[in-house]
N, C-alpha and C positions, 0 to 999 in steps of 0.2 A: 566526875570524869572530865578532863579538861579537853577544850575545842581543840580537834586537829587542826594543825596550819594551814593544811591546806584541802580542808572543805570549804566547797563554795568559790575556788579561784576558780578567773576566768581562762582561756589559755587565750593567744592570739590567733588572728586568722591564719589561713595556712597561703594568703598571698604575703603574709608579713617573711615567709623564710624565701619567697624570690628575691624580696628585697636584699637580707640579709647574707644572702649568696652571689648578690649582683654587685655588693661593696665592696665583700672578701675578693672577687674576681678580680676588680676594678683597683679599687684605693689600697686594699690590702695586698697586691702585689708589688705596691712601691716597698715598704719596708726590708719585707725579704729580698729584693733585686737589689738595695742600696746595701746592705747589709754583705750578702754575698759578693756583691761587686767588690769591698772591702779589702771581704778576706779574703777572695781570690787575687787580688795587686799581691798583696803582703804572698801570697804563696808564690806568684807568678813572680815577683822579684827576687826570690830563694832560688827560683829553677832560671831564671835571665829573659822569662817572656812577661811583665807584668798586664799588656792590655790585652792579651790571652785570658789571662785567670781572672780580668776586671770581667771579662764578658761571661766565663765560662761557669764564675763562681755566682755571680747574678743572676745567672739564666737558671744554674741547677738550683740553688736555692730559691727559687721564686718556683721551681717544677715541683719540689718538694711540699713547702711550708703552704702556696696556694691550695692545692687539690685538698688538703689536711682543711684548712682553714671552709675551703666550701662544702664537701661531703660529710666531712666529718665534725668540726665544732658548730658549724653555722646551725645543722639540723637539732643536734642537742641541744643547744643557748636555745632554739626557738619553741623543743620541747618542753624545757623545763621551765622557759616564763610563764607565768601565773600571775594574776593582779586578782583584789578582793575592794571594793570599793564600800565603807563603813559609815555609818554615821556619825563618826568618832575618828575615824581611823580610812587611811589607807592602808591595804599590806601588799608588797612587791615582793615575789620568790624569781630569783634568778642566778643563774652563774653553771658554769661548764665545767669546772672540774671542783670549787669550790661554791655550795650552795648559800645562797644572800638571802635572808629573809630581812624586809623594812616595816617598819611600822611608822608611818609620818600622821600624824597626829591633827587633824584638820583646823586646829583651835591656832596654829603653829605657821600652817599656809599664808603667804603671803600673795603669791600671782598663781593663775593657772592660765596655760595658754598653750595655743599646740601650733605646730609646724609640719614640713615638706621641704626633704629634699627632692632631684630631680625624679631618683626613683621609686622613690615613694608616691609623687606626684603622679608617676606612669603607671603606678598600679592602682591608684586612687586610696590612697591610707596617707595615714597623718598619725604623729608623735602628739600624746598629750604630755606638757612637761609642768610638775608642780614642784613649785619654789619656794624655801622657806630662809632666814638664814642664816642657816648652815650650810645647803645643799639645793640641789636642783635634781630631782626624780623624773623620770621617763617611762612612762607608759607609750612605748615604742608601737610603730608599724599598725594602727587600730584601720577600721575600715571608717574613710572619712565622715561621714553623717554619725558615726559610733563615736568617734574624735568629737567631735562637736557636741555632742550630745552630755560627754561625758565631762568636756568638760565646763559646761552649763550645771550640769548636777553638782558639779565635785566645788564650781562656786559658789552656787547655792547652800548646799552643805557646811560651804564655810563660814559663810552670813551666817545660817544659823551658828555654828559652833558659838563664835566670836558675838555674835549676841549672849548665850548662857553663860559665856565665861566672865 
């Protein structure tokens, strides 16, 4: 009978979806306001007001696509990550309307290192990111001593891989 995917993932903390609710608020409000702003000229120029519709089309679109973005994907994306940390193998399960399962292969790993941005820092969590290359994976938002921890292990791990291979 073959291993489920996802026995034995970890999920992340539950200050990991402040964070992720604090970006969408934040950083993710620019796109929708430039965006709206946009196509609200282009409409505002059809009817003869265009810094009317730059504003109004900004402002509704960033009312719209923000609240979307924090109540509703930020909590899914946070429910549905999952990390499995292997002695062979990492596996990453992630994605919001499309599910992502990774297998990075530790023999493969090149760096591991983790990071903080400002809110992350404020909640005291740290990204572990491993690098191999092809790609850079992210084990997001961990609690920082679990960061650290983890990725001590996940180097370790890899010494050994890269020894048997």
């Amino acid at each position: 009978m073959p291993l489920d995917p996802d026995e034995g993932m970890l999920p992340l903390p539950k200050r990991a979806l402040r964070v992720d609710q604090g970006y969408a608020l934040t950083l993710g409000a620019i796109g929708p306001f430039i965006a709206g702003s946009v196509g609200g000229a282009f409409l505002g120029l059809l009817v003869g007001a265009p810094l009317q519709g730059v504003a109004l089309g900004g402002i509704l679109l960033a009312l719209i696509v923000v609240p979307l973005r924090v109540f509703v994907f930020a909590p899914i994306a946070w429910s549905r990550f999952r990390y499995r940390i292997e002695p062979e193998f990492v596996r990453i399960r992630s994605g919001v309307i499309v599910v992502t399962y990774q297998l990075i292969p530790l023999v493969r790993v090149q760096n591991v290192d983790s990071s903080q941005g400002p809110l992350e820092r404020h909640y005291g969590l740290a990204d572990v990111k491993i690098h191999n290359a092809a790609s850079t994976y992210v084990i997001p938002n961990l609690e920082e001593a679990e960061a650290e921890r983890l990725r001590e292990h996940l180097a370790q791990l890899v010494r050994v891989a890269r020894d048997e291979a």
